[in-house]
C-alpha positions in Angstrom: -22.7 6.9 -8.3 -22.3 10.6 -7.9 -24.7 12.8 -10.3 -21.9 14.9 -10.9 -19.3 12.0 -11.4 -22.3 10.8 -14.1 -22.7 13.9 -15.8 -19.4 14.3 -16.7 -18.9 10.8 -17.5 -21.5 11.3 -20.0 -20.1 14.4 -21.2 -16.7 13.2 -21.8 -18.3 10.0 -23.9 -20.3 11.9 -26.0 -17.1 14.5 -26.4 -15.2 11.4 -27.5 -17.7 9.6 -29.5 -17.7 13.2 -31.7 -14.7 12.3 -31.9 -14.2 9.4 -33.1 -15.7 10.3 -36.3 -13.3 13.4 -36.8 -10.3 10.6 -36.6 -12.0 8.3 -38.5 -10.2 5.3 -36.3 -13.8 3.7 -35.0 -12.8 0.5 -33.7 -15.3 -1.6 -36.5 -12.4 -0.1 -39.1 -10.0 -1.7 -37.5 -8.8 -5.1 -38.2 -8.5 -7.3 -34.1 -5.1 -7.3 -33.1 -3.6 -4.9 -35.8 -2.9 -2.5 -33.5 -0.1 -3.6 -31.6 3.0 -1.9 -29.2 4.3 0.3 -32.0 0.7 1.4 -33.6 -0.2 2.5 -30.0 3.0 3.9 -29.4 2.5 6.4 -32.7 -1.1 6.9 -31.3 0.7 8.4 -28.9 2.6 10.3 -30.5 -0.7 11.9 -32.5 -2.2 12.4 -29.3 0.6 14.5 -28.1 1.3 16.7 -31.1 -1.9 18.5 -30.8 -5.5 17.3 -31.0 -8.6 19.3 -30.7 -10.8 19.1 -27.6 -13.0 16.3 -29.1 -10.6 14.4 -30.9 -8.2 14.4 -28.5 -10.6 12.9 -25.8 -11.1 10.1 -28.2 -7.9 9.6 -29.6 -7.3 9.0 -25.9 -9.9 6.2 -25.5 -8.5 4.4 -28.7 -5.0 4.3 -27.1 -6.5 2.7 -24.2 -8.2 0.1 -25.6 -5.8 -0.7 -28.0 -3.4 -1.2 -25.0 -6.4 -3.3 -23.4 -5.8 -5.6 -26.8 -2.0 -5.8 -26.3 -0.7 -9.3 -24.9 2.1 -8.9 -21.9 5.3 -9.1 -24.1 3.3 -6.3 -26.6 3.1 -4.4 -23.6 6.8 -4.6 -22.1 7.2 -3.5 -26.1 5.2 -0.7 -25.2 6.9 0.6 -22.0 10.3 0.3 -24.1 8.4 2.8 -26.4 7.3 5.2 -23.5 11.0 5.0 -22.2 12.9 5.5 -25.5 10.9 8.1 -27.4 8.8 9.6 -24.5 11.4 10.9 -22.3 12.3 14.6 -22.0 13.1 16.7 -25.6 16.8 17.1 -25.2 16.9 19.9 -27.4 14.9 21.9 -25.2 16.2 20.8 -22.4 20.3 22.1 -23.5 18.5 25.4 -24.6 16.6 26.1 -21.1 20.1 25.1 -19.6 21.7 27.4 -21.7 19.7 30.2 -21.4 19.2 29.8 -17.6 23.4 29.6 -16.9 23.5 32.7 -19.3 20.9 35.0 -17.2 19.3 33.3 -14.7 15.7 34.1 -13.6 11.9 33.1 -12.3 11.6 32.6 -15.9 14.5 30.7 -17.3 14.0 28.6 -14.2 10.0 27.4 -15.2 11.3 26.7 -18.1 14.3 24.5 -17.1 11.4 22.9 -15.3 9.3 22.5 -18.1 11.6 21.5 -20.2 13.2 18.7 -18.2 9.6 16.8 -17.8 9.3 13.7 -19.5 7.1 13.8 -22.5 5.6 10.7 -21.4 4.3 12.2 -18.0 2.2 14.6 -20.5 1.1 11.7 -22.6 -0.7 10.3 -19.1 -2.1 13.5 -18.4 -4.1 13.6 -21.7 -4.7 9.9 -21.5 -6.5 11.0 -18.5 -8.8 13.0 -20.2 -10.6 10.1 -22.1 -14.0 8.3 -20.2 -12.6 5.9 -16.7 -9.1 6.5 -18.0 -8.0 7.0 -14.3 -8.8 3.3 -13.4 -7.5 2.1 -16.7 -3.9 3.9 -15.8 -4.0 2.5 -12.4 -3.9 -1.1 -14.1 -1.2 -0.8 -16.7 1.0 0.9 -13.7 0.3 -2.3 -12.0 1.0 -3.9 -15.5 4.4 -2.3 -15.4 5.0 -3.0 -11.7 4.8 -6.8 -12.5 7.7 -6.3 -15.1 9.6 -4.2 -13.0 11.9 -7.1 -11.2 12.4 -8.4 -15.0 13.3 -4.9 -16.5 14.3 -2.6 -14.0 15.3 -0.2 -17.0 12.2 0.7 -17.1 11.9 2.1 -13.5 11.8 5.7 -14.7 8.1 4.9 -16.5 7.2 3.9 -13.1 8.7 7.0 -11.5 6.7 9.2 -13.8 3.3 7.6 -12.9 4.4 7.7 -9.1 4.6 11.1 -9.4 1.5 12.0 -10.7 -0.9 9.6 -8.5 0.5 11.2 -5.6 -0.8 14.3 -7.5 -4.5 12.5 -8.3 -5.0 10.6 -5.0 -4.0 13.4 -3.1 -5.7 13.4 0.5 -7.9 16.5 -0.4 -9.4 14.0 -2.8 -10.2 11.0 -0.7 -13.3 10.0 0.6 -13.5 8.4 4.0 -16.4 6.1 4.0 -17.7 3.6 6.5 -18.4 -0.1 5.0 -21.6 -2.1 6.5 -24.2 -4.6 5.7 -26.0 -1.6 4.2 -23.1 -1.1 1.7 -24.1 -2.0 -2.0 -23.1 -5.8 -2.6 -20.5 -4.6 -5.3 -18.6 -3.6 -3.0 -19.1 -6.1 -0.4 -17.5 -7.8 -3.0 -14.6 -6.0 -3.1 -14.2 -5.8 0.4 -14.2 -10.2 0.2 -12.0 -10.0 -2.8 -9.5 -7.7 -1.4 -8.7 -8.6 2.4 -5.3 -9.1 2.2 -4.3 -10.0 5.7 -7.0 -12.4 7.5 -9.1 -14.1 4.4 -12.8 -13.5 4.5 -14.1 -17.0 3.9 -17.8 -16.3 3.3 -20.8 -13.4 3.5 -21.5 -14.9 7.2 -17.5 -14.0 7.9 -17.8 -10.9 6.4 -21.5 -9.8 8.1 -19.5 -10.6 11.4 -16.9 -8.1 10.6 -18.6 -4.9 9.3 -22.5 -5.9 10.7 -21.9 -6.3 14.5 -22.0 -3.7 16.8 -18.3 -3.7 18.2 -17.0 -3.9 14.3 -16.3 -1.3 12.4 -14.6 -0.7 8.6 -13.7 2.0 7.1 -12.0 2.4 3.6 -11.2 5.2 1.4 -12.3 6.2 -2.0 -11.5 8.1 -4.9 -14.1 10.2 -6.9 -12.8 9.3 -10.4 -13.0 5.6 -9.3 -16.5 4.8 -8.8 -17.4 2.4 -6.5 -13.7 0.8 -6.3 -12.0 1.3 -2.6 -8.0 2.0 -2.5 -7.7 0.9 0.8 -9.4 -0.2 3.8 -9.2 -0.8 7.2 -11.2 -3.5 9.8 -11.6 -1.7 13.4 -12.9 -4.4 16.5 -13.8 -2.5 19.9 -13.1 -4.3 22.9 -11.8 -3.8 26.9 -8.2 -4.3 26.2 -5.7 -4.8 23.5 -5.9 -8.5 22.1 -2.9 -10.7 22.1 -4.2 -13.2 19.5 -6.4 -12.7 16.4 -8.6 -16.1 16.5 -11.1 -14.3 19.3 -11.4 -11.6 16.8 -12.5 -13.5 13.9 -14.6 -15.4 15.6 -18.0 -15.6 13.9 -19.3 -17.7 17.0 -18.4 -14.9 19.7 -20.3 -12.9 21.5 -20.3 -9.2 20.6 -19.5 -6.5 23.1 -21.5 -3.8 24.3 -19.4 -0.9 22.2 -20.4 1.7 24.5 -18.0 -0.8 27.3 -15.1 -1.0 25.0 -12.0 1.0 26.1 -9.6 -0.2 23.3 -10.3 0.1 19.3 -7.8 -2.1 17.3 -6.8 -2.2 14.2 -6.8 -5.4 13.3 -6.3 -5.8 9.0 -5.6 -2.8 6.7 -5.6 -3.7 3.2 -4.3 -1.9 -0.1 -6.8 -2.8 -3.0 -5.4 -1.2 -6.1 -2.0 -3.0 -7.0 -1.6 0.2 -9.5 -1.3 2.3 -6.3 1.3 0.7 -4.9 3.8 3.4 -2.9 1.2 5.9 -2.9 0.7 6.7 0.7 -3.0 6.2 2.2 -2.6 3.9 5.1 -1.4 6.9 7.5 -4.5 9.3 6.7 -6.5 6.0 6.9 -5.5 5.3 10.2 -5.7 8.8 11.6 -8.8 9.7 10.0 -10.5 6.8 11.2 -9.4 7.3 14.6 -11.0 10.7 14.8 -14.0 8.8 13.5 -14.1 6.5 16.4 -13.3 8.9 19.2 -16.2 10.7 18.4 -18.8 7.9 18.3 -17.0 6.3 21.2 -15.5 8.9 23.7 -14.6 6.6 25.9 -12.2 4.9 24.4 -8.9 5.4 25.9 -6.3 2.9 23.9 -5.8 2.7 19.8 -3.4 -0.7 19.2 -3.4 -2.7 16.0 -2.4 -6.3 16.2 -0.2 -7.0 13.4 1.6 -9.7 11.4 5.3 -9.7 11.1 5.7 -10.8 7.7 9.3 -11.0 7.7 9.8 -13.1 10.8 10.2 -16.4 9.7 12.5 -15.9 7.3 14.9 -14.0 9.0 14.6 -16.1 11.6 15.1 -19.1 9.1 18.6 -17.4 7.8 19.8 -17.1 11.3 18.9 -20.5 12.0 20.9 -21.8 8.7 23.6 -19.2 9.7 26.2 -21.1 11.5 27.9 -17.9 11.8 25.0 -16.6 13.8 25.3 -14.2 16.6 21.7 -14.5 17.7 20.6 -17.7 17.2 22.6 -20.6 19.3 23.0 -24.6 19.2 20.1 -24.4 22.2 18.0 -22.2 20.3 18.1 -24.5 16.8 17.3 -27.7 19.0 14.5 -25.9 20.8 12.9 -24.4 17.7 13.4 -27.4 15.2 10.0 -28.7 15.9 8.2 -25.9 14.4 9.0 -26.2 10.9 6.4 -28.9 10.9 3.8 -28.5 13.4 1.9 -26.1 14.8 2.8 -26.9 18.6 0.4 -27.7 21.4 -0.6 -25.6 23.7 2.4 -26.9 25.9 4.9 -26.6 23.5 4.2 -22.7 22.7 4.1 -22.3 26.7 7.6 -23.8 26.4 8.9 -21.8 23.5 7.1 -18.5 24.2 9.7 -16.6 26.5 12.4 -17.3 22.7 10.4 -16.8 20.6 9.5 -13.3 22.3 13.6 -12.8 22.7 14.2 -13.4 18.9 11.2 -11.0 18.0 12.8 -8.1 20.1 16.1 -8.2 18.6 14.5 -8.6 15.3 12.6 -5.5 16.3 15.1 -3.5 18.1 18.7 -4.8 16.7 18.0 -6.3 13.4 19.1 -4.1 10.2 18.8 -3.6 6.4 21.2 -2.3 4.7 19.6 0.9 4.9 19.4 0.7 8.4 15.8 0.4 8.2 14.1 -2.1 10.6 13.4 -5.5 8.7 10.1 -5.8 8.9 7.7 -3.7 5.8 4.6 -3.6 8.7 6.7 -2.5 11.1 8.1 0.2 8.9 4.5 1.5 8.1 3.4 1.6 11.9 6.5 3.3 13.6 6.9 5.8 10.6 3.0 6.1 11.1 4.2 8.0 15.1 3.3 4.5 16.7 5.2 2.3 19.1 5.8 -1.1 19.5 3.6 -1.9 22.5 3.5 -5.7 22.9 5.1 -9.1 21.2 2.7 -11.9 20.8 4.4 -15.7 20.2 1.4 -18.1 18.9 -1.1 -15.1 18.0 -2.1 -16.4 14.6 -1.8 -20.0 14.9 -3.4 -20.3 11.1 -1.7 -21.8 8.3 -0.6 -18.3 7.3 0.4 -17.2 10.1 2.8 -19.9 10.9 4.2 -19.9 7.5 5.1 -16.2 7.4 5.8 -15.7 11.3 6.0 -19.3 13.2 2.4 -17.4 14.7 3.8 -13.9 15.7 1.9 -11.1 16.3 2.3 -7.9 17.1 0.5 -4.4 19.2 1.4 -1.1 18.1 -0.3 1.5 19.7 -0.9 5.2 18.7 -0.6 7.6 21.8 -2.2 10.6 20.0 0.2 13.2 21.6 3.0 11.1 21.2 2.4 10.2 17.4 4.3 13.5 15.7 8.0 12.7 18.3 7.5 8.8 17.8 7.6 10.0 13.9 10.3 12.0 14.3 12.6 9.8 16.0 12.0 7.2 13.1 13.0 9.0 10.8 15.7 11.5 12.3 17.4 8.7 14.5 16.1 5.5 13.2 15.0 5.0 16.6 12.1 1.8 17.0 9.8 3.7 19.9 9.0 0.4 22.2 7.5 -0.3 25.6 9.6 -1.0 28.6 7.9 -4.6 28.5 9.0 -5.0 25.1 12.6 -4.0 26.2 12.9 -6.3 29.1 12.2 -9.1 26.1 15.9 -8.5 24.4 18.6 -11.0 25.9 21.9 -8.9 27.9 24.0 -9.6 24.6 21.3 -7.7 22.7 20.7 -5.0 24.9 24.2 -3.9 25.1 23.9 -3.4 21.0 20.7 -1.8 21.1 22.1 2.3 21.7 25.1 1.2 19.3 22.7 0.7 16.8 20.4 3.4 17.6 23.4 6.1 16.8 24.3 3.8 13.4 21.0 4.4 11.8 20.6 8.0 12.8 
């Protein structure tokens, strides 16, 4: 831990356990459980009608761990309470409209500002004062993100704490640090706990991926949470971009002389804090770390990931169901029934690789939300991230995961530095997926005659 983060995690303890005596609200005087949604809720209100320095640090705390104590309906109960009597004071708000159509200025304009906050985004700002409230607020977001599909009322609480982590985990406050056996075990841990995309299945799995010398990982962390990574990302070096992922997780392989490698790639990026969710790091990540890289390793000439395509099954599924269909036909169903049990031979992917690579294009290229938005949420990240789609693996992750989300797709998107701010552009100007000629050829005639169609629809 930082000396400085320690010091004033010392200070603001001892600020609130002053504190606590002034309020008289120590938790031995208080009855377990009697605090429940509507006791925190007036806590609340307390804490934002005015406390002293001291008190109000504590008061702080006590809302926090009462909301610790609260069960999940008690806290749904307590979002309602943020939403209902938290929002912004309508009185002031009709007076700073008033005042600012009567003679508008700089000033009647702040205050129109001011005035149309939520109180609630206040009431999170002074909750932050109180010892590790940051971490605490990060996990009742992701307390109110798992509500979110039951009550989506309460999708302006969420909008309020969106708006001030992108404040907090700003990039100016990040912390770019590289993760190796030398690491303290705690977060080791985390890293195991975490992985999100290929699971680390022991200490031996994970030594292989952060301890050998043509492995890298990098993850970023936030001063105000000690210790805890937001996200991270696994790096392998090697002569050219992979089409398959086994190779790389191969604790049994030999490692590569890095100083030979020509190609970095990013093989599994993982977000850690579920309270973070929507709050962009996995761009700087990338970028960052590529800097990184380039300057240990100069000679690398080629940046790729090799992706999953989480969506590609079952899109692929609901065309296959579809009998109205204009991608998948009769031929295609017969050829591809087999795979919704097995995981084919080596044969039968040689057999099935040149559709399977045909779907993935048009799922790529053609394929839609109603947004007009490419399908897939890891290809959204990469292309809005200034990369293009470089390469279509069929059969690249021939795990159980892998077939189950993808029927074994992978996928290459590579970052051309120069090319990353236009690729970006194009996204999100003209909807246009950047892809390599090879990836192109891949589309069948019917599909390539849609593709500029589209192109102009999602501009």
């Amino acid at each position: 831990m930082d000396s400085g983060t320690s010091f004033f995690g010392d200070l603001l303890g001892s600020i609130a356990e002053r504190g606590r005596a002034l309020l008289d609200i120590g938790r031995e005087r208080r009855p377990a459980g009697a605090v429940r949604a509507a006791g925190v809720a007036e806590l609340c209100e307390r804490l934002l009608s005015g406390q002293g320095e001291a008190s109000g640090v504590a008061l702080a705390r006590e809302i926090l761990i009462a909301y610790r104590g609260l069960k999940t309906g008690e806290r749904v109960a307590f979002f309602e309470a943020l939403l209902s009597a938290f929002g912004a004071d309508a009185a002031r708000l009709d007076k700073a409209i008033a005042a600012h159509v009567a003679a508008p200025s700089g000033r009647t304009v702040a205050e129109l500002h001011a005035a149309s906050e939520p109180r609630r985004q206040e009431l999170v700002r002074r909750l932050n004062l109180a010892p590790g409230a940051t971490g605490q607020l990060v996990a009742m977001r992701a307390d109110l993100l798992e509500a979110l599909p039951r009550r989506p009322d309460l999708a302006g609480i969420d909008r309020d704490f969106t708006h001030l982590f992108a404040s907090w985990f700003n990039r100016g406050f990040l912390v770019l640090r590289r993760i190796d056996w030398s690491t303290p075990a705690n977060v080791l841990e985390k890293i195991i706990r975490y992985e999100a995309v290929h699971e680390i299945r022991d200490w031996n799995d994970l030594r292989a991926r952060v301890d050998s010398p043509d492995r890298r990982c990098y993850a970023f962390f936030h001063p105000a949470l000690v210790d805890e990574p937001l996200i991270f990302v696994e790096v392998a070096l090697t002569k050219d971009a992979p089409p398959a992922i086994a190779p790389i997780l191969d604790v049994k392989r030999t490692p590569l002389d890095p100083q030979t490698a020509r190609t970095a790639v990013f093989y599994s990026i993982s977000n850690c804090q579920k309270g973070l969710g929507g709050v962009t790091f996995g761009n700087f990540l990338i970028k960052q770390v590529v800097e990184e890289i380039s300057r240990e390793f100069p000679e690398l000439r080629t940046y790729v990931t090799l992706s999953p395509v989480p969506g590609f099954r079952g899109w692929l599924d609901a065309e296959i169901a579809s009998e109205a269909s204009l991608v998948v036909t009769e031929a295609d169903r017969a050829a591809l029934a087999p795979l919704a049990a097995v995981v084919p031979d080596e044969e039968a992917r040689a057999a099935l690789q040149p559709l399977i690579e045909a779907l993935a294009a048009h799922y790529f290229l053609i394929a839609r939300s109603a947004k007009g938005k490419p399908l897939d949420p890891v290809a959204r990240f990469h292309l809005g991230n200034g990369a293009r789609l470089e390469r279509i693996n069929a059969f690249g992750d021939l795990s159980s995961r892998g077939m189950k989300q993808a029927y074994g797709l992978m996928v290459n998107y590579r970052y051309v530095l120069e090319d990353i701010e236009k690729n970006h552009e194009a996204f999100f100007d003209r909807g246009t997926v950047v892809a390599s000629p090879p990836v192109k050829k891949l589309l069948r005639a019917e599909s390539q005659q849609k593709l500029p169609a589209v192109r102009e629809s999602a501009g």
